[in-house]
C-alpha positions in Angstrom: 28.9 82.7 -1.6 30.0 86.3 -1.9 34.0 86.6 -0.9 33.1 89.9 1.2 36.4 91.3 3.1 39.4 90.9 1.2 41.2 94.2 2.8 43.6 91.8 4.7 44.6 90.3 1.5 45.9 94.0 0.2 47.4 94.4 3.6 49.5 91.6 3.4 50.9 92.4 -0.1 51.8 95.5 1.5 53.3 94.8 5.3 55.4 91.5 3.6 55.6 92.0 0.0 55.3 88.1 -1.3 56.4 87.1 -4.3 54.2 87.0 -7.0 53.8 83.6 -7.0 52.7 83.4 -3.5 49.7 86.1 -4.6 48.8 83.9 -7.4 48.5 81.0 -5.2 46.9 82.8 -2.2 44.6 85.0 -5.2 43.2 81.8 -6.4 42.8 80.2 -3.1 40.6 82.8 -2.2 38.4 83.2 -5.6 38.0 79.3 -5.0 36.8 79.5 -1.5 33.9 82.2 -2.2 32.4 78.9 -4.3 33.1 76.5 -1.4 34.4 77.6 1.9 35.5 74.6 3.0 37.5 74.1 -0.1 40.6 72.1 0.5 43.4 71.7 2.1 41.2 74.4 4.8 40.4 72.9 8.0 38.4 74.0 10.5 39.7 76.4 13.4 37.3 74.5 16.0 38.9 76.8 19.1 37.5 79.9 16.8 34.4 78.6 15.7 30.9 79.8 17.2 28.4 77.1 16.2 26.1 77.5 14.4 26.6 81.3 13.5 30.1 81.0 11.7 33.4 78.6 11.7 36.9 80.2 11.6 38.8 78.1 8.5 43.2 78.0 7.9 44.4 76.5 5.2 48.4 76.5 4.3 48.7 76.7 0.9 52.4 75.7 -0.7 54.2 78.0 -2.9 56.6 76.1 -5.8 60.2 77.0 -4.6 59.4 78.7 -1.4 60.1 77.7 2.0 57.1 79.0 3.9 53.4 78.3 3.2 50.6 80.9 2.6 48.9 80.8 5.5 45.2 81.9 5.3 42.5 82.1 8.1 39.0 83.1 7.1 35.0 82.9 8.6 32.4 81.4 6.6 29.3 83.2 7.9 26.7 80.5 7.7 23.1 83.0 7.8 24.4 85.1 5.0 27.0 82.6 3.2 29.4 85.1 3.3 33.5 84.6 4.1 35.3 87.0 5.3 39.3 86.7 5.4 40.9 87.2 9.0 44.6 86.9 8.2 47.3 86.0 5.5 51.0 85.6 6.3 54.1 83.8 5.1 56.2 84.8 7.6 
């Protein structure tokens, strides 16, 4: 399934400046869950969801030696398989 907007990704890296290993964890993340969306440890965001056209994922991904999580929220389009990402933060 095509990974299609990844601009939030770039934006992130730019407003917070994370370490590098928190874009190696959040960059593989995200090449992992244009194969399966609902790759884990994602969960569904069932408040953001709109049945059966898309479903709003999070998943907090842990960064060795770091105190906050990766946070990352994307949708997984269902007609087109597409997933766009929403948000990333480890504020």
């Amino acid at each position: 399934m095509p990974l299609r907007f990844i601009e939030e990704f770039h934006r992130w890296v730019e407003r917070e400046s994370p370490s590098l290993p928190a874009q190696r964890v959040a960059r593989h993340f995200l090449a992992e869950v244009g194969d399966e969306s609902w790759r884990s440890p994602s969960i569904p965001v069932e408040a953001l969801c709109n049945q059966p056209e898309y479903e709003v994922r999070a998943a907090a991904l842990d960064v060795e030696s770091e105190p906050r999580p990766v946070q990352i929220w994307y949708r997984h389009i269902y007609a087109t398989d597409d997933v766009d990402v929403i948000a990333v933060t480890n504020r």
